[in-house]
C-alpha distance (Angstrom), angle and dihedral (degrees) to the residues before:
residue distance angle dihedral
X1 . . .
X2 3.73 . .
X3 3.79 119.3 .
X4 3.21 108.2 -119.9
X5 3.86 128.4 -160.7
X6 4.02 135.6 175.6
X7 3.87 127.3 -151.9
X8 3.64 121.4 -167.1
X9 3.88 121.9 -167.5
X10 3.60 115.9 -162.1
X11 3.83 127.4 -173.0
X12 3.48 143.9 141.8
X13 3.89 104.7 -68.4
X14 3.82 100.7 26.9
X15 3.94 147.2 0.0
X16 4.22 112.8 -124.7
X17 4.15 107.5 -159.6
X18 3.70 103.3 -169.4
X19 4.28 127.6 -166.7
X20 3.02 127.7 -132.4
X21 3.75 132.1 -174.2
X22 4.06 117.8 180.0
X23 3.65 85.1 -17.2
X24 3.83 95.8 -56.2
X25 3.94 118.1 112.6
X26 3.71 116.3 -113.3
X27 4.05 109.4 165.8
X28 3.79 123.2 21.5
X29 3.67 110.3 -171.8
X30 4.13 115.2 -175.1
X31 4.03 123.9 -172.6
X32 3.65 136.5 -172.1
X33 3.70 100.7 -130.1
X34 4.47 81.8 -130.6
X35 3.47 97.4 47.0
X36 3.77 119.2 163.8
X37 3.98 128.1 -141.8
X38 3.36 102.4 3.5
X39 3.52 115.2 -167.9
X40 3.69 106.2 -92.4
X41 3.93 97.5 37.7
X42 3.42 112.1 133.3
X43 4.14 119.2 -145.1
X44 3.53 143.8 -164.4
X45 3.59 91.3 -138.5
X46 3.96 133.4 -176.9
X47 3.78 129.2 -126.7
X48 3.71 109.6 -126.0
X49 3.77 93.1 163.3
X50 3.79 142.5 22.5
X51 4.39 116.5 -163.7
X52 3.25 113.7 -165.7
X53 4.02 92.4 -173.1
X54 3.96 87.7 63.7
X55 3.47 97.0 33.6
X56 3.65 86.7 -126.7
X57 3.37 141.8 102.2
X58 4.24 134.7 -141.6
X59 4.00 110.8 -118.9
X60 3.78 118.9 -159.8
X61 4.09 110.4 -139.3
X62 3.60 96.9 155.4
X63 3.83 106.5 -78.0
X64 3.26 122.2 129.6
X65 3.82 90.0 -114.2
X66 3.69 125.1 49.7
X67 4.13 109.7 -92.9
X68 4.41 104.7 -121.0
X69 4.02 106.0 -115.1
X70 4.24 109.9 -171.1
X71 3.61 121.5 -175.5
X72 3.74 96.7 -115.9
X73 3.27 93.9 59.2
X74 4.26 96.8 50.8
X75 4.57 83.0 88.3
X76 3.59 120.2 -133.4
X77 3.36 103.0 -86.8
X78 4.07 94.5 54.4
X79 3.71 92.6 121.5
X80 4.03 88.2 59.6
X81 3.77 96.9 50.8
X82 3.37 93.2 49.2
X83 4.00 85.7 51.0
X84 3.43 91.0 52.7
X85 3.77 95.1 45.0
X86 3.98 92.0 46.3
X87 3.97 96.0 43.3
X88 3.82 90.4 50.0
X89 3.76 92.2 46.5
X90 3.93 88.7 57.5
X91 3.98 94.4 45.3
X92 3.88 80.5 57.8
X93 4.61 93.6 -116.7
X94 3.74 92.3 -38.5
X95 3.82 100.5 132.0
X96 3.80 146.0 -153.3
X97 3.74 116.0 -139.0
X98 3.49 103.0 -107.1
X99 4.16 92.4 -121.2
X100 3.98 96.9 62.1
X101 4.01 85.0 47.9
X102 3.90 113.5 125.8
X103 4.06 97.5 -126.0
X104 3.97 112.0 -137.8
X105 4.37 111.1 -135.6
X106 3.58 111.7 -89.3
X107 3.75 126.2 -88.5
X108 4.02 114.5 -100.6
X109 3.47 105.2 -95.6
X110 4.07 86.6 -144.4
X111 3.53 89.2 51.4
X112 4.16 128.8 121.5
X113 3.47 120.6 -114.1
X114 3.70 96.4 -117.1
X115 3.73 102.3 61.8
X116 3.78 77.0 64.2
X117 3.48 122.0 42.8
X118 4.21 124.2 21.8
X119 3.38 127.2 -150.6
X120 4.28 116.9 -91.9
X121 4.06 82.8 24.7
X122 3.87 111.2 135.3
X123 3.72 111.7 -129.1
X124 3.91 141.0 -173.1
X125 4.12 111.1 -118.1
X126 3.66 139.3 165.0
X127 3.72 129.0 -140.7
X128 3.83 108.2 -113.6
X129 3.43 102.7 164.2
X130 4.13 127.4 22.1
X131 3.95 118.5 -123.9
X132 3.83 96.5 -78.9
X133 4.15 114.1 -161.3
X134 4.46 101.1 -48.2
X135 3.86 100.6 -15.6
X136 4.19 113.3 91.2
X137 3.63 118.5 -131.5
X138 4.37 121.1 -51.7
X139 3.56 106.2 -126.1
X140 3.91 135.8 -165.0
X141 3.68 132.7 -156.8
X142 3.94 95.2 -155.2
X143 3.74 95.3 85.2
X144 3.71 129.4 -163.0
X145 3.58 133.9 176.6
X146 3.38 120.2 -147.3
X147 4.08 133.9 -133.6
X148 3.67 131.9 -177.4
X149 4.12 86.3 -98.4
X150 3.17 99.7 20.3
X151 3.84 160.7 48.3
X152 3.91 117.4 -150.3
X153 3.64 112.3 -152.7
X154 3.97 111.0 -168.4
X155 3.61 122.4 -143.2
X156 4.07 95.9 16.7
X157 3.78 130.8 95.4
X158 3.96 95.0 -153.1
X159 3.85 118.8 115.5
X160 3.67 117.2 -178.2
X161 3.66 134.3 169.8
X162 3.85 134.4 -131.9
X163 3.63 122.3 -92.7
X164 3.69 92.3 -133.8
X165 4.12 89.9 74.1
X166 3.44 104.5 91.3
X167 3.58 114.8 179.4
X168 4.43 107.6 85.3
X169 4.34 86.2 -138.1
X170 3.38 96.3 54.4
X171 3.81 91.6 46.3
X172 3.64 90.5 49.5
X173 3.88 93.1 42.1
X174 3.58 88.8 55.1
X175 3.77 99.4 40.1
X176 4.00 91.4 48.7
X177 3.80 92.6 51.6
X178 3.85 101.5 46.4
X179 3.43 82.6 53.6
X180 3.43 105.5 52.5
X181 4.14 89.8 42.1
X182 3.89 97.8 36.0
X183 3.89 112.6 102.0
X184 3.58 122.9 -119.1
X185 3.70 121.3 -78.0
X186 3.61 93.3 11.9
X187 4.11 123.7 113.5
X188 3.64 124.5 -144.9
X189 3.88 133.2 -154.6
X190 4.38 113.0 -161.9
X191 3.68 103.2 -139.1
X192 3.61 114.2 -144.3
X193 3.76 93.8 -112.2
X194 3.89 84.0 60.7
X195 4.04 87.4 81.1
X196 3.24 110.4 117.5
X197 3.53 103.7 8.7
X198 4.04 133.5 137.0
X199 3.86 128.4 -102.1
X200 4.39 80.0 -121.2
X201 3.67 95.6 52.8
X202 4.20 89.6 46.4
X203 3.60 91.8 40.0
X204 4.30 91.3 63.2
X205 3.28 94.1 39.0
X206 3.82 99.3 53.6
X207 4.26 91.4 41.4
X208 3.72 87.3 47.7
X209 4.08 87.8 46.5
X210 3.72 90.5 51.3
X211 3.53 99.4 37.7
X212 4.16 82.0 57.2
X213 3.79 87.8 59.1
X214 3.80 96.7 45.2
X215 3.72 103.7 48.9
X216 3.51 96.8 46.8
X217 4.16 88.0 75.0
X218 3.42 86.8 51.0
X219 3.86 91.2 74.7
X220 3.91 84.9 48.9
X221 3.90 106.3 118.1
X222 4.13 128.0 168.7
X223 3.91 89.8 -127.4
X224 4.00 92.8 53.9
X225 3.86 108.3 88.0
X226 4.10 127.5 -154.9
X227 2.80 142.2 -104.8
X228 3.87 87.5 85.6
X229 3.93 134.6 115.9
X230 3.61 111.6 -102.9
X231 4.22 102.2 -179.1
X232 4.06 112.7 14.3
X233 3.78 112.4 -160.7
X234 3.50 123.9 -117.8
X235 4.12 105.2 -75.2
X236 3.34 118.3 -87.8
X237 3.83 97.4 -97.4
X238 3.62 88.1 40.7
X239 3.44 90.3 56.3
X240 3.86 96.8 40.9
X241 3.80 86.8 50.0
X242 4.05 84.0 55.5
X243 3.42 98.3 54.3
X244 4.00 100.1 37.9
X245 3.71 104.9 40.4
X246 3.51 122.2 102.8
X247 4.02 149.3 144.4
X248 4.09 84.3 -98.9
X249 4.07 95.4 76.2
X250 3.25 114.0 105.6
X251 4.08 95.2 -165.6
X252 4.09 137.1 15.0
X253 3.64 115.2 -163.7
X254 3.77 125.4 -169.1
X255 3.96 133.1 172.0
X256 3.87 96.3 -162.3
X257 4.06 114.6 69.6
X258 4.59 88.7 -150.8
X259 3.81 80.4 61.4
X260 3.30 102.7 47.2
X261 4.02 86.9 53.0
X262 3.37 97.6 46.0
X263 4.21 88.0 50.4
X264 3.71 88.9 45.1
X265 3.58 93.8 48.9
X266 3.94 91.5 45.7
X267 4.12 93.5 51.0
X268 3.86 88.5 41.2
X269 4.24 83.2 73.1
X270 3.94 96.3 53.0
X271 3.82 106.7 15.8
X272 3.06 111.5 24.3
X273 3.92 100.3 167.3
X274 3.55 90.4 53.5
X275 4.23 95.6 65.3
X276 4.03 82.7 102.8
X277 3.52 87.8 70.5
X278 4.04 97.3 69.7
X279 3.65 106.8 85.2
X280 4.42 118.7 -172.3
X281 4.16 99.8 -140.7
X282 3.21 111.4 -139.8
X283 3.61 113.1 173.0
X284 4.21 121.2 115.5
X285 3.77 94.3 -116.9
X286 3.78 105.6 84.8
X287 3.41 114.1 -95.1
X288 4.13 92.5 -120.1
X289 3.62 86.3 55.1
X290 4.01 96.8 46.9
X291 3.50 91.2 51.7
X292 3.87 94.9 38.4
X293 3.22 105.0 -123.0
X294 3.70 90.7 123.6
X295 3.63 89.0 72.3
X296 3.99 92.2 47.2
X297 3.78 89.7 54.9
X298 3.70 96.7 51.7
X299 3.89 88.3 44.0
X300 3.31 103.0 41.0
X301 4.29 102.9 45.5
X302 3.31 103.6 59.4
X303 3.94 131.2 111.9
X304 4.11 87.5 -106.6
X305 3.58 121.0 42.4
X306 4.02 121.4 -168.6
X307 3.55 119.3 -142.6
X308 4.41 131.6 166.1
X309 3.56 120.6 -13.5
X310 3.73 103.0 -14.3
X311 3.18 107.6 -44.5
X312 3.92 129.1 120.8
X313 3.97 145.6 -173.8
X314 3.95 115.4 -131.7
X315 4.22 103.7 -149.6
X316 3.82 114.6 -160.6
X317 3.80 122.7 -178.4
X318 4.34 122.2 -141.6
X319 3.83 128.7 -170.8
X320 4.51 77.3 -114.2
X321 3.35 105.2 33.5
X322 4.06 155.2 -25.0
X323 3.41 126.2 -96.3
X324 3.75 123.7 -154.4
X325 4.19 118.2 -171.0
X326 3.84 113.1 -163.3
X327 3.94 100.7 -140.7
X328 4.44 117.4 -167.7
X329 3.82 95.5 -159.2
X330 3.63 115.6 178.2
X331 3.98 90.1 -13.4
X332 3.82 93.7 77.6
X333 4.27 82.8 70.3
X334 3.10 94.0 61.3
X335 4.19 122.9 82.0
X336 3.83 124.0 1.9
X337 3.46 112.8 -111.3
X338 3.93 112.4 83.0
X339 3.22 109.2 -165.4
X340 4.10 92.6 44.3
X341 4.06 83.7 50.5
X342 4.31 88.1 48.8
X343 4.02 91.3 51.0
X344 4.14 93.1 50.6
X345 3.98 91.3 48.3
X346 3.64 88.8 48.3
X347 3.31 109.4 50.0
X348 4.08 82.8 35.1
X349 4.03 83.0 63.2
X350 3.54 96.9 41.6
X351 3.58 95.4 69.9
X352 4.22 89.5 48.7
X353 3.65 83.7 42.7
X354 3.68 90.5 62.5
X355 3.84 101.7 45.9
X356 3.66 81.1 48.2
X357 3.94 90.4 70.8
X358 3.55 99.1 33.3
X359 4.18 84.1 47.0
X360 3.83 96.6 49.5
X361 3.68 91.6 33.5
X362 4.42 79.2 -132.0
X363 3.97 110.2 -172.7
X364 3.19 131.2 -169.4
X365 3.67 132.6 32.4
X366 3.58 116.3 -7.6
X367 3.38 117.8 -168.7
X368 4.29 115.9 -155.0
X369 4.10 115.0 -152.7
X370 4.29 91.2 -169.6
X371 4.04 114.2 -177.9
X372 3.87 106.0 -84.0
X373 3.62 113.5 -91.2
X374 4.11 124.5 -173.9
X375 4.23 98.2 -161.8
X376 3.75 107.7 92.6
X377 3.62 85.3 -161.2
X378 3.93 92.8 57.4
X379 3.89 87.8 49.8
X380 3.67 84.6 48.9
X381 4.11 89.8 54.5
X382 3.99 86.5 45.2
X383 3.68 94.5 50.3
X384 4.14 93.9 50.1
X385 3.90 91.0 47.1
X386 3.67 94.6 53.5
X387 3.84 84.0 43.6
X388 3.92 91.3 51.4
X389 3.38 93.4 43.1
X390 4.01 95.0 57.0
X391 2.96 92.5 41.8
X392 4.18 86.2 93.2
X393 3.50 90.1 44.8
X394 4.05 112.0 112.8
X395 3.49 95.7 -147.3
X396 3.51 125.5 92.8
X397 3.81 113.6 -113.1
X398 3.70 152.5 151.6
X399 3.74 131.4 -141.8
X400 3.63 137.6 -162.0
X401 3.08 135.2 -137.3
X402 4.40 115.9 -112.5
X403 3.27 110.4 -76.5
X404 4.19 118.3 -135.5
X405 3.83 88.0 -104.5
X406 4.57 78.1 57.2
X407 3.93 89.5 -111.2
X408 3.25 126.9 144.0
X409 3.93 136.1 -157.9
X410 3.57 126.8 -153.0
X411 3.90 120.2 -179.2
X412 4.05 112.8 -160.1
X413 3.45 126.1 -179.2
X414 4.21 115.0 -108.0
X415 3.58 111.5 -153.6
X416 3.98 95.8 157.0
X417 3.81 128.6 16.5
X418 3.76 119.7 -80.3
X419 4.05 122.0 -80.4
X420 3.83 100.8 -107.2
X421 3.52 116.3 -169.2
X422 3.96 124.0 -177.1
X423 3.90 106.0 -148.9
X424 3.87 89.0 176.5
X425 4.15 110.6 106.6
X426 3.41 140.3 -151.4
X427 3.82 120.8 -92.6
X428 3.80 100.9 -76.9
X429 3.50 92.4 -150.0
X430 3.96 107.5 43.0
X431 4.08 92.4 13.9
X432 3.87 91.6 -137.7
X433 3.64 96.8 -46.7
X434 3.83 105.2 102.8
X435 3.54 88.6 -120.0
X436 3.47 143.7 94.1
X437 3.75 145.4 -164.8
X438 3.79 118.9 -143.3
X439 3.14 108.1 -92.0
X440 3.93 105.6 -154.4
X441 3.94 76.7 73.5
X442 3.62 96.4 59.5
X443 4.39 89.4 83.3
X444 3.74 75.1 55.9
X445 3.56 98.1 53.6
X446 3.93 91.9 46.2
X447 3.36 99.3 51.4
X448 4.15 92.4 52.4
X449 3.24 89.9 51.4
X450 3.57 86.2 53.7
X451 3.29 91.1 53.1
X452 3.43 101.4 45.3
X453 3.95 86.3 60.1
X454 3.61 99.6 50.8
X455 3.65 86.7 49.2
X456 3.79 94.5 56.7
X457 3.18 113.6 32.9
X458 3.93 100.3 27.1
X459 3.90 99.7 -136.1
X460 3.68 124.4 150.9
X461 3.79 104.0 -166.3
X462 3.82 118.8 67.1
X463 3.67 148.5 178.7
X464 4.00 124.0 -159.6
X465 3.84 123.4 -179.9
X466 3.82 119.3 -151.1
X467 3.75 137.1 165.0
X468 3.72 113.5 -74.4
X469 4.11 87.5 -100.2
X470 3.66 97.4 47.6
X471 3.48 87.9 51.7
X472 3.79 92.3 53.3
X473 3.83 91.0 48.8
X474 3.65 83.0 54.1
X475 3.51 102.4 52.3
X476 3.68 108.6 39.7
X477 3.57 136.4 115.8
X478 3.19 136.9 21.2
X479 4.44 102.3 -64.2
X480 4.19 87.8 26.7
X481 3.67 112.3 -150.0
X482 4.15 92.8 -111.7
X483 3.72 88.5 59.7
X484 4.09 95.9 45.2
X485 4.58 66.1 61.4
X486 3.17 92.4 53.3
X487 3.79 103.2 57.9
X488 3.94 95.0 27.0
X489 4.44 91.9 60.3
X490 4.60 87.2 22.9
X491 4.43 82.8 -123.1
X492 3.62 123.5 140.7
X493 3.96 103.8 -126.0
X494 3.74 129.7 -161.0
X495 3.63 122.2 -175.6
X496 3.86 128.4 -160.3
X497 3.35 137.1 -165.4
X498 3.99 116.6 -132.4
X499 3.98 115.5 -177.1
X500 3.41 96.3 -154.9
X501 3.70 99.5 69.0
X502 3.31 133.3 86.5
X503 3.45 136.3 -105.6
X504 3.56 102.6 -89.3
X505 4.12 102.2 18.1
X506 3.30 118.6 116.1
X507 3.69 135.7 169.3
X508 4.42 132.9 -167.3
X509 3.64 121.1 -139.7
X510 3.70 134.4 -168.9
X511 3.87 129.5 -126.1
X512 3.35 93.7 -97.3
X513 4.04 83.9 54.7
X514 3.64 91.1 -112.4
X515 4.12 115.8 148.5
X516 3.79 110.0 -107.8
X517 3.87 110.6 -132.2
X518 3.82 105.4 -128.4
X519 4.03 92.1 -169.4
C-alpha cells in the first residue's frame, strides 16, 4: 500500500494542500482564502431571464455573469421547495420541520421551464459548477448537502449507497438503518467512507445534516432581498480535507498552528488514534520546499513533461478541449522490435497521463494522441490500464477505447477551472527589469548584510536562505566562503538551500528562526 502523505501551505492570501503518494505529488489543490461560489454554495438567487429555446433560464446570485439554470436540473420536487421557501417567508422565519411538510406532485419531467419559474421570482439553487473562463457559475435546483458519510437530499425519500462498497451485508446494513433513522421526506446518499460505521456516528451526522437545512430558513425574513447566500459549503480546504482524510495517511503537515487545531480537532471525531499524525512544520525553509514539492511543481506544470527513459508528453490547452501527444524520444533507439518498444512507452505514459488530470484537475474532453500501435490486443492492454488507473481518480469520467488513428478520449467532469501553474521565472539576473547588478558583487552584498546584522542586533547564531546555487557557491571547497564568515564576525552560520527562491534572493534568520528585518 502506497504511503501516502499531505502538505498544507497556509499564508496570507491562500492555503496550497499538496498529495503525495510514495513521495511523488498526485493532487495539488490551491485556494484564495476569499474565494467566491464555491462549488457547493447554495443561493437564494433571482431570475433575471427565462429562454424558452434552451429550456433554461439565467439566475442572478451575485456574479458578475448570470449563473446557467436548465430545467433538468430544477429536481422533482422543485414545486415543494419553493413551497417551503414561500410559506416560511410569509410566517416571517418561523419554520415547519421539513418531515411534517405537505409535499406538492412533482414537476413534469417533459415540462418547459416557464410553466415553472417566472422572471424576478426568487429561487433556491446550488452551485454545480464554478465560473469557468466567460461562462458564470452552473447551478442546480436539486440540492444536497454533503457530510463525511453522507449526502442529505431534501425533499426526496430515496437512499442509495455508493458503488465503491462492495460487500452485499454491509450495503444492506447500511441501507436498512438509514432508513429506519432517516426523517420523512428526506433522501439519503451512503458515502463510501460510511462502511463500517455505527448507527451513533450516522445518527449525528444525519441530525446535524438536517438541522443545517432547517435553520438556514430561519434567517429567511420579507425585508431581506436575494441575491444572497443562504448555506455556504464548507471552504474549499475544509471540504478537500473532508473528502481526502483518512486513517490510511501516514503524515499531515501544516505551517500554521490554528490549522493544525482545527485538523486535529476535525480527525479527533472519526479517528481519533490517528491525531499523532498532524505534525505543525516549523522549520524556516518553506514547507513546499522542505518537503520538495517545490521542485515537483516546477517540473511537473510545464507544456512538456519528461517521464522514463527519454521519453515525454507535450500538454496543450484549447477553449474545447486538451490535447495530450505521447512522444518516445531517444527511447525509440533503443531495442528492435517497434511495436513491443510503442506498448512499454504507452502504458509508461499512461500512468503520467493520469496524475496529469488528477494534478491539473483538467475537465472536459481530453483528447490522447498515444504512439501508433497495430496489435488490437496491445490497444486492448492500453485501454484497461488507463481504465485501472482511473479508476482512483475522484472525478467522474468516461474513457474510450483507442481509436484506429491510436487516440484516445477521456471525458472528466469540470466543476472549477483548471489548476494553471506558470513554472517560467523571472530573469534571475535583472528580475524583469532589463537591468542588472554585477553579480561578482552579490558575495559582497551578503556578507554586509551580514554584517550589518551582527552589528545590530548582536547575535552569534544565524540562518540565511539562498537559491540552491548560491548556496553551493557558498559551501564549497575545502575553507567554504560562509565559514571564512564565521571566524572573520566569531558567528555560527548555517546556510540552507530553498528552491523556491530566486537566483539572487536571500533572506537572514535568527536562532529562534525568526526573519531578520534588513530595513
Amino acid at each position: 500500500m502506497a504511503n501516502k502523505d499531505l502538505i498544507i501551505d497556509v499564508n496570507d492570501s491562500e492555503v496550497s494542500l499538496a498529495l503525495l503518494e510514495d513521495k511523488q505529488l498526485i493532487e495539488l489543490n490551491k485556494e484564495k482564502r476569499n474565494i467566491k461560489f464555491s462549488v457547493g454554495d447554495i443561493y437564494l438567487g433571482k431570475v433575471k431571464k427565462i429562454m424558452p429555446g434552451l429550456n433554461a433560464a439565467f439566475v442572478n446570485v451575485g456574479y458578475e455573469r448570470d449563473a446557467f439554470l436548465h430545467y433538468l436540473d430544477l429536481g422533482a420536487q422543485f414545486r415543494t421547495q419553493q413551497k417551503y421557501y414561500t410559506t416560511t417567508l410569509q410566517r416571517q422565519g418561523r419554520i415547519t420541520p421539513v418531515h411534517k411538510f405537505k409535499p406538492e406532485p412533482d414537476i413534469d419531467k417533459d415540462g418547459k421551464i416557464s410553466d415553472v419559474l417566472a422572471q424576478g421570482q426568487t429561487v433556491i439553487v446550488q452551485i454545480t459548477k464554478e465560473p469557468i473562463s466567460t461562462k458564470g457559475p452552473r447551478l442546480s435546483s436539486e440540492i444536497s448537502l454533503a457530510g463525511r458519510n453522507l449526502v442529505l437530499i431534501p425533499n426526496s425519500d430515496k437512499v442509495s449507497i455508493s458503488s465503491k462498497i462492495e460487500s452485499p451485508e454491509e450495503k444492506n446494513r447500511l441501507k436498512t438503518l438509514l432508513q429506519s433513522i432517516k426523517p420523512r421526506n428526506y433522501g439519503i446518499i451512503i458515502r463510501t467512507a460510511a462502511e463500517g460505521k455505527k448507527v451513533a456516528v450516522l445518527d449525528a451526522e444525519l441530525r446535524e445534516l438536517v438541522r443545517k437545512w432547517e435553520s438556514a430558513f430561519s434567517t429567511v425574513k420579507k425585508d431581506i432581498k436575494s441575491p444572497r447566500l443562504f448555506i455556504g459549503e464548507l471552504n474549499r480546504t475544509s471540504a478537500i480535507l473532508r473528502d481526502l482524510l483518512n486513517v490510511s495517511f501516514n503524515s499531515i503537515h501544516v505551517n500554521d498552528q490554528a490549522f493544525v487545531e482545527d485538523i486535529r480537532t476535525y480527525i479527533k471525531e472519526i479517528a481519533p488514534e490517528s491525531v499523532k499524525i498532524v505534525k505543525l512544520y516549523k522549520g524556516t525553509i518553506p514547507i513546499f520546499d522542505h518537503f520538495g514539492v517545490n521542485k515537483q511543481i516546477k517540473a511537473l506544470f510545464g507544456k512538456s513533461i519528461s517521464f522514463k527513459h527519454g521519453a515525454y508528453l507535450i500538454i496543450e490547452h484549447t477553449e474545447a478541449l486538451h490535447v495530450i501527444d505521447v512522444n518516445s524520444g531517444n527511447r525509440s533507439r533503443s531495442g528492435n522490435d517497434q511495436e513491443l518498444n510503442a506498448l512499454e512507452v504507452n502504458m509508461e505514459a499512461a500512468t503520467e497521463i493520469v496524475r496529469q488530470l488528477r494534478l491539473r484537475d483538467m475537465g472536459g474532453i481530453i483528447v490522447i494522441d498515444f504512439i501508433d500501435m497495430q496489435s488490437s490486443e496491445n490497444k486492448q492492454q492500453l485501454f484497461d490500464k488507463v481504465r485501472e488507473l482511473m479508476a482512483n481518480d475522484r472525478t467522474k469520467h468516461n474513457i474510450l477505447p483507442l481509436t484506429k488513428f491510436g487516440l484516445m478520449q477521456i471525458t472528466r467532469q469540470r466543476v472549477r477551472p483548471e489548476m494553471s501553474i506558470t513554472t517560467d521565472e523571472k530573469c534571475p539576473s535583472c528580475q524583469g527589469t532589463g537591468q542588472i547588478k554585477p553579480t561578482i558583487l552579490f558575495t559582497d552584498e551578503l556578507e554586509s548584510s551580514l554584517a550589518f546584522i551582527v552589528d545590530k542586533i548582536k547575535t552569534r547564531k544565524l540562518i540565511l536562505n539562498v537559491h540552491p546555487f548560491v548556496a553551493g557557491y557558498l559551501k564549497k571547497g575545502l575553507f567554504p566562503v560562509y565559514r571564512k564568515w564565521d571566524f572573520k564576525y566569531k558567528i555560527i552560520l548555517k546556510i540552507q538551500a530553498a528552491t523556491s527562491y530566486h537566483m539572487l534572493e536571500y533572506h537572514f534568520y535568527d536562532r529562534y528562526d525568526n526573519e531578520i528585518d534588513l530595513a
